[in-house]
Structures are given as C-alpha cells and as structure tokens.
VEXDREN-2710 file (C-alpha; in Angstrom, 1 decimal):
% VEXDREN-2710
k/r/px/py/pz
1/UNK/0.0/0.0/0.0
2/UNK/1.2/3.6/-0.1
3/UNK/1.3/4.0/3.4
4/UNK/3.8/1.0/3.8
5/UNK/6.0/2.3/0.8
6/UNK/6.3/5.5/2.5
7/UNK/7.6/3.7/5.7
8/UNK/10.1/2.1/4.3
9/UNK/11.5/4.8/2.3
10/UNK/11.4/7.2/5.4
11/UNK/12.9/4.0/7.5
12/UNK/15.5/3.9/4.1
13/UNK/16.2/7.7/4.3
14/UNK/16.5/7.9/8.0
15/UNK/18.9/4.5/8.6
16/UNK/21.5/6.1/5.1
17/UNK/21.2/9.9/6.7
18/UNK/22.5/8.6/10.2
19/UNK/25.0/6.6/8.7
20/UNK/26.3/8.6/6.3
21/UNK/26.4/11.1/9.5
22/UNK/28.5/8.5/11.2
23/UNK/30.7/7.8/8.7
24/UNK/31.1/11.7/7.9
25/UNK/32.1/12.3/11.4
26/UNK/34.1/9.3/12.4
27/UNK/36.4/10.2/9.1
28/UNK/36.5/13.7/10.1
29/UNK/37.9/12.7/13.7
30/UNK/40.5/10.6/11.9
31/UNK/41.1/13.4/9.4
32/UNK/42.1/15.8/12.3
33/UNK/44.0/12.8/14.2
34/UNK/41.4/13.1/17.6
35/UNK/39.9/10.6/19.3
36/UNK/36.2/10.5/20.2
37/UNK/36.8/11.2/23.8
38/UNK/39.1/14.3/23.0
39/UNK/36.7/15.6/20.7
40/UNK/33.1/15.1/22.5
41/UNK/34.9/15.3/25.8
42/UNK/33.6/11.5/26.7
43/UNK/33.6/11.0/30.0
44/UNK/31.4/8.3/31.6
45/UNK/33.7/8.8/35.4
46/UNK/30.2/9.9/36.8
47/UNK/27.3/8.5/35.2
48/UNK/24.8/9.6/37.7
49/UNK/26.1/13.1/37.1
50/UNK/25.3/12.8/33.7
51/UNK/22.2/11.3/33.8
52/UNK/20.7/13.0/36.4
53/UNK/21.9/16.4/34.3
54/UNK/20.3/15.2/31.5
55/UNK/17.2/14.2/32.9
56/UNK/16.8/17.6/34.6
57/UNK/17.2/19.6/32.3
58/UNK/15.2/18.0/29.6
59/UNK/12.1/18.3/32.5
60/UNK/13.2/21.7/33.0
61/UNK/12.8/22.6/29.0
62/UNK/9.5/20.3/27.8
63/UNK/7.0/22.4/29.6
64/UNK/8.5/25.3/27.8
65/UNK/9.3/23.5/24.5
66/UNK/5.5/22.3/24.7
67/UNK/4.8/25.9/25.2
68/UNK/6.7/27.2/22.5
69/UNK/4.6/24.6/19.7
70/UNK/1.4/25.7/21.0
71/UNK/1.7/29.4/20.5
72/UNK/3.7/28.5/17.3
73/UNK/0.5/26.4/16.2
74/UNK/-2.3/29.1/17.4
75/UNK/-0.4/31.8/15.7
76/UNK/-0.4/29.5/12.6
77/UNK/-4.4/29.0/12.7
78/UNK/-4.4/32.3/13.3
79/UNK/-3.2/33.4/10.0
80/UNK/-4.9/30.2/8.3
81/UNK/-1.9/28.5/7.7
82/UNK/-2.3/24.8/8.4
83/UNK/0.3/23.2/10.4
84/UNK/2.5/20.0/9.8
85/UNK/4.2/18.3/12.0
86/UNK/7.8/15.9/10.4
87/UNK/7.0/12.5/9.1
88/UNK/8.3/10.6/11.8
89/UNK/5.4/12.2/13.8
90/UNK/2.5/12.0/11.1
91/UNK/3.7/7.9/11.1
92/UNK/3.6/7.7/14.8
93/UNK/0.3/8.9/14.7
94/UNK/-1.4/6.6/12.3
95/UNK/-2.1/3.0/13.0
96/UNK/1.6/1.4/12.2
97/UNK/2.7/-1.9/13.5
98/UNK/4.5/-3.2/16.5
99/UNK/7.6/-3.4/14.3
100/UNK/7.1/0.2/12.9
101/UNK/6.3/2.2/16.4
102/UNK/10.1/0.0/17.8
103/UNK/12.0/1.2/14.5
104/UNK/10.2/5.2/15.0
105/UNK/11.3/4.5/19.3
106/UNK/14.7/2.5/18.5
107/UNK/15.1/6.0/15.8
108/UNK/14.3/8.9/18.0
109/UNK/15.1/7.4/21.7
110/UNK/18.5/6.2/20.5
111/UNK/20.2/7.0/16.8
112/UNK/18.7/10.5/16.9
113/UNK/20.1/12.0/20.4
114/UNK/23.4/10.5/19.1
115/UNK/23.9/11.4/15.7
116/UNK/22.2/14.6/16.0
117/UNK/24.5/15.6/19.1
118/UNK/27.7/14.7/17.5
119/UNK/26.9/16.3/14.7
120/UNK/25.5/19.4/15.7
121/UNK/27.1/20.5/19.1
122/UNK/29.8/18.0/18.8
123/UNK/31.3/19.1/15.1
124/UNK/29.4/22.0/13.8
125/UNK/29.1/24.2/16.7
126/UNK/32.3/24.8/17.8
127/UNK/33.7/24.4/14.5
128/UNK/32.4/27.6/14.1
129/UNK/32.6/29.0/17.5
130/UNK/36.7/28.4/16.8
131/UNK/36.4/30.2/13.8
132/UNK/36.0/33.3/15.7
133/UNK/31.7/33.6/15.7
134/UNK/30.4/32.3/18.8
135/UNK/27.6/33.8/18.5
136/UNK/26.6/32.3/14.8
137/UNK/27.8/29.4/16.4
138/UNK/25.4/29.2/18.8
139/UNK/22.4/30.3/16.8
140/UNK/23.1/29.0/13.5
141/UNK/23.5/25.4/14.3
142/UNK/20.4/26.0/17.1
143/UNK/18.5/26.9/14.0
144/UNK/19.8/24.8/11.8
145/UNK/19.0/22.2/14.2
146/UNK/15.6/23.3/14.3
147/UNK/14.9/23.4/10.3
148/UNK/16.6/19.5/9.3
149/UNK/13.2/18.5/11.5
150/UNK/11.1/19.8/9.0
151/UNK/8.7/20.7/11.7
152/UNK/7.0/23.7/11.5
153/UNK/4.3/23.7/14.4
154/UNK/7.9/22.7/16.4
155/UNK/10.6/25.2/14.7
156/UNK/10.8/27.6/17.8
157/UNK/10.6/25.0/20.1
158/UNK/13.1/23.2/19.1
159/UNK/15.6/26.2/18.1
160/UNK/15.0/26.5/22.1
161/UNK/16.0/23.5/22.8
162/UNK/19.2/23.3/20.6
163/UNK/20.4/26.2/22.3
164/UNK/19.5/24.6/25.7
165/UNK/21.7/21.9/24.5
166/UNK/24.5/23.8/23.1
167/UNK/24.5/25.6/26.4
168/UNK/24.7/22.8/28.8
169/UNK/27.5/20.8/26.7
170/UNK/29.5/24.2/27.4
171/UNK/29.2/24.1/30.6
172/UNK/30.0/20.7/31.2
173/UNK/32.1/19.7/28.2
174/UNK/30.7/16.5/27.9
175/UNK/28.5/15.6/25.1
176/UNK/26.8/12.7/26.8
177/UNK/25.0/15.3/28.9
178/UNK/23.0/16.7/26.4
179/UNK/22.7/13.3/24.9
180/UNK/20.8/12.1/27.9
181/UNK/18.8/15.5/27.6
182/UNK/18.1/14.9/24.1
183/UNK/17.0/11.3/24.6
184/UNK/14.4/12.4/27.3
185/UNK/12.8/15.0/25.3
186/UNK/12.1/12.6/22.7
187/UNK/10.9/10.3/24.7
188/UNK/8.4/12.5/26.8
189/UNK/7.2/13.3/23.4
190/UNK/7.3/10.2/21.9
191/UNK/5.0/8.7/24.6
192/UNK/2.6/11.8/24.1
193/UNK/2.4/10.5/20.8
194/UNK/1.9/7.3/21.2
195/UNK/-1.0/8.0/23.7
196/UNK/-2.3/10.8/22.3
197/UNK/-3.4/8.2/19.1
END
C-alpha cells in the first residue's frame, strides 16, 4: 500500500542519513587525528552526574518547548496556515505496527540523540565557534538544528531547545550530557504521541 511504501523509504532515508552522519564524522575525527573522547569530551567517570543532568534539564525545558509549539501552532491558525508536523510524527500517529512504532522508538530514543549531538554541538558548533563567531555558532546550528526536523508547528521549540543543548555541553564539556537531555525529550514526546493516538 502507499502508506507501507512511504515507511520504508522514510525507515531507508533515516537509517542512510545517520549513517552517512557517522561515517562523515568518524572520518573527520581521523582526518584531524582526535579521538572521540578528545573531541566530544567523553567521560562516563560519573554516570549519575550525567544522567541525572540530562534528565533535569530535559524536565526543565519540555513544559516550555510544549509551550513554544502551541503558541507557534495558534499563531499559525491564526493566520490560516495549516500546520504540519515531520514525518516521523505523522507515522507515529497513524495506526503502524509493533515493528514500525520500535524502529520510530529504537530512531528517535536512540540514533537521533546520538547522531544529531555529535553532529551538531559536537562538530558544527564549535567548528564555528573556533572560527572566531560564537555567537553564529550558537544560533546558527540551534536553527539549523531546528529546520533538518522539518517541523513547523515545532521550529521555535526546538531552536529553544538546541540552544539549551548547546549551552549545557559548554558548561559541562561533555557531550553525553545533552545526549541524555536529548533522549528524554524525545521520549516525553514520543510517549505523548503514542497516547495521544
């Protein structure tokens, strides 16, 4: 049917996109001769740091995230413009399999928080933030961020939440933090999904 054959292209698309990301990135580490703990600051010495970090902060920034996508959306009615959500959200939200709703879960609990991380705040922001803009560093890839979802209703929330991300793997110069943060945010939202069928 069509709505199978556009699963498995977006399942086709997503699985080649992250990794291609992880092939990009892995050659650039070797490339520049660093190591993945040098570059992302890896440090797993205190896990329940980390994970507790994470945690909070992604609870600190879904009420306001959630917040952020409604007055995007009412603003959006208001001017009769009809908003979208991504794919991976429009799938989640019709009737798809067992197998399909663990692939979407296994995608944006897992694969996304990593790939996205590394790529974003782990290579592209302070890339440019060396280059002598740390401002556009901050911003750009926060807005970047935002548009690869393809998420209108969501584009300030999640511009919110990149920079929430940026900041706390400044502060703690370890990219598993906002990892963890990324990975609860999805998952708060990917349960609202799933119950919100």
């Amino acid at each position: 049917s069509d709505e199978t054959t556009k699963m498995v292209s977006m399942m086709v698309v997503t699985i080649s996109f992250q990794g291609a990301a992880l092939l990009w990135i892995r050659n650039f580490l070797k490339g520049e001769n660093i190591s993945w703990r040098d570059a992302f600051g890896f440090n797993f010495q205190n896990p329940q740091r980390i994970i507790v970090l994470g945690m909070v902060a992604a609870i600190v920034v879904l009420p306001i995230a959630w917040g952020l996508q409604q007055l995007t959306v009412w603003v959006m009615t208001l001017r009769n413009l009809h908003p979208e959500a991504q794919q991976v959200v429009q799938e989640l939200q019709k009737s798809v399999s067992l197998f399909q709703q663990i692939f979407l879960a296994v995608v944006a609990l897992i694969a996304a928080p990593i790939v996205e991380e590394l790529l974003f705040r782990g290579i592209i922001y302070p890339t440019i933030k060396r280059a002598g803009y740390p401002k556009l560093a901050l911003w750009g890839t926060s807005i970047l961020f935002s548009l690869t979802h393809q998420n209108t209703p969501a584009f300030l929330a999640l511009v919110f939440f990149a920079v929430i991300l940026t900041l706390l793997y400044e502060k703690t110069g370890n990219l598993f933090v906002p990892m963890i943060a990324h990975s609860c945010f999805n998952t708060a939202n990917f349960i609202l999904l799933l119950f919100a069928k």
